[in-house]
N, C-alpha and C positions, 0 to 999 in steps of 0.2 A: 094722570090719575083722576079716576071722576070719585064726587066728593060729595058729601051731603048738605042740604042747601045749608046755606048758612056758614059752611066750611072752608076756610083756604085752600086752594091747591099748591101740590107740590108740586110743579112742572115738570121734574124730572131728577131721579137718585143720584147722588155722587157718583162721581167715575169711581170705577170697582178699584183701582188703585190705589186712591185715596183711602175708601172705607178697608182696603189689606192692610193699610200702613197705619193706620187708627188701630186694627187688630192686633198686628204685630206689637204697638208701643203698651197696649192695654192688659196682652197677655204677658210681657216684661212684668208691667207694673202688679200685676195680679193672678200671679200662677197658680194659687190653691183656692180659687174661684168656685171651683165644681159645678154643680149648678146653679149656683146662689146669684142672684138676680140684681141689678147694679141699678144704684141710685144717680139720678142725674140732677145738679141745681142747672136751673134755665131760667133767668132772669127776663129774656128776650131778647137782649141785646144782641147782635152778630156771631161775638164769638161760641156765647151759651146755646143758639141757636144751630150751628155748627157743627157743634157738641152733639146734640141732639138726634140729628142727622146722621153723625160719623156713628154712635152709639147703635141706633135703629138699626142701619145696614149691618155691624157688623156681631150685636144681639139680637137678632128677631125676635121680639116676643120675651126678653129677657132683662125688659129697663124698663124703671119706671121714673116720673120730672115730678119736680115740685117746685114752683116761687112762691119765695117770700116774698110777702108783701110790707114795707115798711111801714106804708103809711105815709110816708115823708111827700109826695109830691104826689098833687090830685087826680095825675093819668095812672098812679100806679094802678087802681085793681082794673080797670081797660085792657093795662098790659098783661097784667097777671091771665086776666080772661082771653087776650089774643094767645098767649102761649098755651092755655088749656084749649084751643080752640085748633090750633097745630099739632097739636099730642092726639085729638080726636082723629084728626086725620090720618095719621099714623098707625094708630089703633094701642097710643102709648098710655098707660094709665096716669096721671097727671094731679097734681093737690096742689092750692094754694094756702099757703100759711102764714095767718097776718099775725102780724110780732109790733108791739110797742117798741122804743128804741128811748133808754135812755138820754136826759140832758148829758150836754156837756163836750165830749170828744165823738161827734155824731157818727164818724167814719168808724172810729174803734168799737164804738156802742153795738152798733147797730153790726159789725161783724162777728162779733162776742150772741147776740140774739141770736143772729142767723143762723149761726151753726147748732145753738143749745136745739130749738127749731128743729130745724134738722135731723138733728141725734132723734129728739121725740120721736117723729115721722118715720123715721128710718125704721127703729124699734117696734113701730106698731105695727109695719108692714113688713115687717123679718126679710129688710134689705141686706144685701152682703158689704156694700162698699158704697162709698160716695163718690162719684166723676164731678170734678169742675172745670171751668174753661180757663183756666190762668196760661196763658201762650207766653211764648218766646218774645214778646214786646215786654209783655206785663214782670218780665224777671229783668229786664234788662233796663228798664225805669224802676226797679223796685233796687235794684244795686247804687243804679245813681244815688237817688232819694237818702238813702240810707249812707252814701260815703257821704253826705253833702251833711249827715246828722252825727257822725264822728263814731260811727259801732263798732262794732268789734268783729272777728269774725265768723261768729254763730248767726250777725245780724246779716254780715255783708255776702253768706251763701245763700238769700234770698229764700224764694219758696222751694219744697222739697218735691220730687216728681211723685213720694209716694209719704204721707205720714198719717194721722190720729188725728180722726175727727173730733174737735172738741167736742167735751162731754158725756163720749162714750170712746170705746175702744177698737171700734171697726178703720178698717184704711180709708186712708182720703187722697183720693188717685185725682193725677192731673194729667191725663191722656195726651194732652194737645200744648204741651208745656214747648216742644220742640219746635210748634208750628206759629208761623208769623202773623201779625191781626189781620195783614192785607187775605191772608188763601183764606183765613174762616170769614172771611166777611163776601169775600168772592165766591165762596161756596155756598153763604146761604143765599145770596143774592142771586145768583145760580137758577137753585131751586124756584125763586119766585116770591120769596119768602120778604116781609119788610119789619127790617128789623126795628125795636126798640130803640131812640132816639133821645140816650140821657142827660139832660142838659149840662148835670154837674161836672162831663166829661170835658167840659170846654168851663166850667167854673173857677176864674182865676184866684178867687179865695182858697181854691185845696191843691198843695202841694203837688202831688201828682198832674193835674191838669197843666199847670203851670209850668212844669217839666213837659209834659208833651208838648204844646205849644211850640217850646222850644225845641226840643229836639225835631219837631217838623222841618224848620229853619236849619238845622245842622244835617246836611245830607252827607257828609263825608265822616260821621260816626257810624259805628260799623256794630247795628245793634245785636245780630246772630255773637259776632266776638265777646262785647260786655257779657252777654247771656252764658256765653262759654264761660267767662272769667266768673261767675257766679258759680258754675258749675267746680271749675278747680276749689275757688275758695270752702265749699263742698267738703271734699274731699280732704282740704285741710282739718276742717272743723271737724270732721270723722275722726282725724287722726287723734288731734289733740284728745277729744271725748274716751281712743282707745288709751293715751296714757295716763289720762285723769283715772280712770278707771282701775290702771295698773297700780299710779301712787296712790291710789285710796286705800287697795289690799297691802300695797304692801307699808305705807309710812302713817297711817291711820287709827288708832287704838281708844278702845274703852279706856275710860278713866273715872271709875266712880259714876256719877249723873252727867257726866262729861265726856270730852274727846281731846285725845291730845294728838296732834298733826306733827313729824318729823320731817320738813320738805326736803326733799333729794330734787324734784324737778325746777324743769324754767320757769317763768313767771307766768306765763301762760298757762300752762297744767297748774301752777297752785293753787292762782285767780280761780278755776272750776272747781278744784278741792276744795275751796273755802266756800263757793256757791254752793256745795253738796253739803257741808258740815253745817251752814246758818239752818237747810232746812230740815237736817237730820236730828236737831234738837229743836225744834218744834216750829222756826221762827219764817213768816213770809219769805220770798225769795226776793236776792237783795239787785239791786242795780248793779254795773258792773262798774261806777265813778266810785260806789259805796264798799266794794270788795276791793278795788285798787286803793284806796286810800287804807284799809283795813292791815292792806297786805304789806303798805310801803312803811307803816307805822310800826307793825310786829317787827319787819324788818333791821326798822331802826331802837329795835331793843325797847320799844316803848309798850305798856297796855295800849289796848282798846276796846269799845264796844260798839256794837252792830244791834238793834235793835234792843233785844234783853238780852243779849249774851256779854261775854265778858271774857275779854280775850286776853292773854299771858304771855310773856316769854319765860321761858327755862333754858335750861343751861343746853339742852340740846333740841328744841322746836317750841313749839304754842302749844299754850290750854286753852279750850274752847269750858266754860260752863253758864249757866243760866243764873244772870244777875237772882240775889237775894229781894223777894217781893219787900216794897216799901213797906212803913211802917203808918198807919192811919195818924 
């Protein structure tokens, strides 16, 4: 592909294969699409890169990229500018979006930014959808990670192939969730393409890195399997969510500025009924250490409270109502 000076070349488009089976998983994930134009994050990295690639071939003309830029380490607006500089070639329209990041939980921060970002961007350019590059690695380390922190399992069916971009209400599609980090990293290397090289990905300070490392070392983990077993667990958490929803209609009731809950199901669908009830009366949403202790206490025929609420036994279920404001 000849390029304009200053341009990388693509050396040559994915096999046509690839880019059908990128289409195929794209139009699962996003069937009332019509002609609404699909957003892509590209970081630089291999597998965003990928992404990029797999999207072009199989939207011509119908994607547009954007990195965030953090801030956080001194190559980033370089890289940001190599990925606007690959989009050019393409003929892809491309933004970079620099985001402060708050202190503190840098990893959580700064994904909380990226997305709000994001949303912005999207809105102003009347995108249809957001693509990420979250693969079949990235689910199958984000299961460990999470069994190794005791969750539960809403936490333990990992990321979703299709959900809500924070902060607005469009889909947040993850195209390439099925595929392994070795083909998108061979794909863009492929191309000719040189990927972003993020240090923090070998940083044994974050959780994640640290699991990788390791699991380099464990060749007889069967990472496609775990990524399945995220997948079932999925499908659990569907379920449970359809009969929370059942006991809510059906054992759920007004009471005054209150609710009072009749449990008929397991501990599992109440633990959610009671997640829905803290924030049906106005209050944050609680932990799940903080709704099982809630639940094991009602249980045991005792009050409790949860934030400002104030929780009851009755002769047949719980009164949820809103603590009486103190008195100065």
């Amino acid at each position: 592909m000849r390029c304009a000076a200053g341009l990388p070349a693509i050396d040559r488009p994915q096999a046509p294969e690839l880019t059908a089976r990128f289409a195929t998983a794209l139009d699962a994930l996003w069937p009332e699409r019509g002609g609404s134009r699909l957003a892509l994050a590209v970081s630089g990295g291999p597998d965003s890169l990928a992404l990029l690639l797999l999207a072009h071939g199989a939207l011509p003309g119908r994607i547009a990229a954007a990195t965030v830029d953090h801030g956080l380490r001194p190559e980033s607006a370089d890289e940001a500018a190599m990925v606007g500089a690959v989009c050019a070639t393409l003929g892809v329209p491309h933004a970079v979006i620099a985001i402060e990041v708050a202190a503190g939980n840098v990893s959580a921060a700064a994904r909380t930014a990226r997305y709000r970002a994001l949303a912005g961007w999207m809105g102003d350019a009347a995108l249809g959808a957001l693509a990420t590059a979250h693969h079949l690695d990235d689910q199958a380390e984000t299961l460990l990670l999470r069994l190794n922190r005791g969750s539960g399992v809403a936490g333990l069916a990992g990321v979703r192939a299709r959900g809500i971009v924070p902060g607005c209400s469009l889909p947040l599609l993850r195209p390439v969730l099925g595929w392994r980090r070795s083909e998108l990293a061979h794909l863009a290397a492929t191309a000719g393409l040189v990927a972003v090289d993020d240090p923090s990905n070998r940083d044994p300070r974050y959780d994640r890195a640290r699991l990788r490392m390791n699991l380099a070392a464990a060749d007889w983990l069967d990472r496609a399997a775990i990524a399945a077993s995220a997948a079932h667990i999925a499908d659990a958490d569907a379920a449970l969510e359809w009969a929370a929803a059942r006991e809510w209609r059906e054992a759920v009731t007004r009471a005054g500025l209150g609710l009072t809950y009749r449990p008929q199901a397991p501990r599992a669908v109440a633990l959610r009924v009671l997640a829905r009830l803290v924030t049906e009366l106005g209050e944050a949403p609680a932990r799940g250490a903080a709704l099982a202790r809630l639940f094991d206490t009602l249980v045991a025929r005792q009050p409790a409270s949860i934030g400002n609420l104030v929780a009851r036994p009755l002769a047949d279920g719980w009164s949820f109502t809103k603590a009486p404001p103190r008195r100065g």
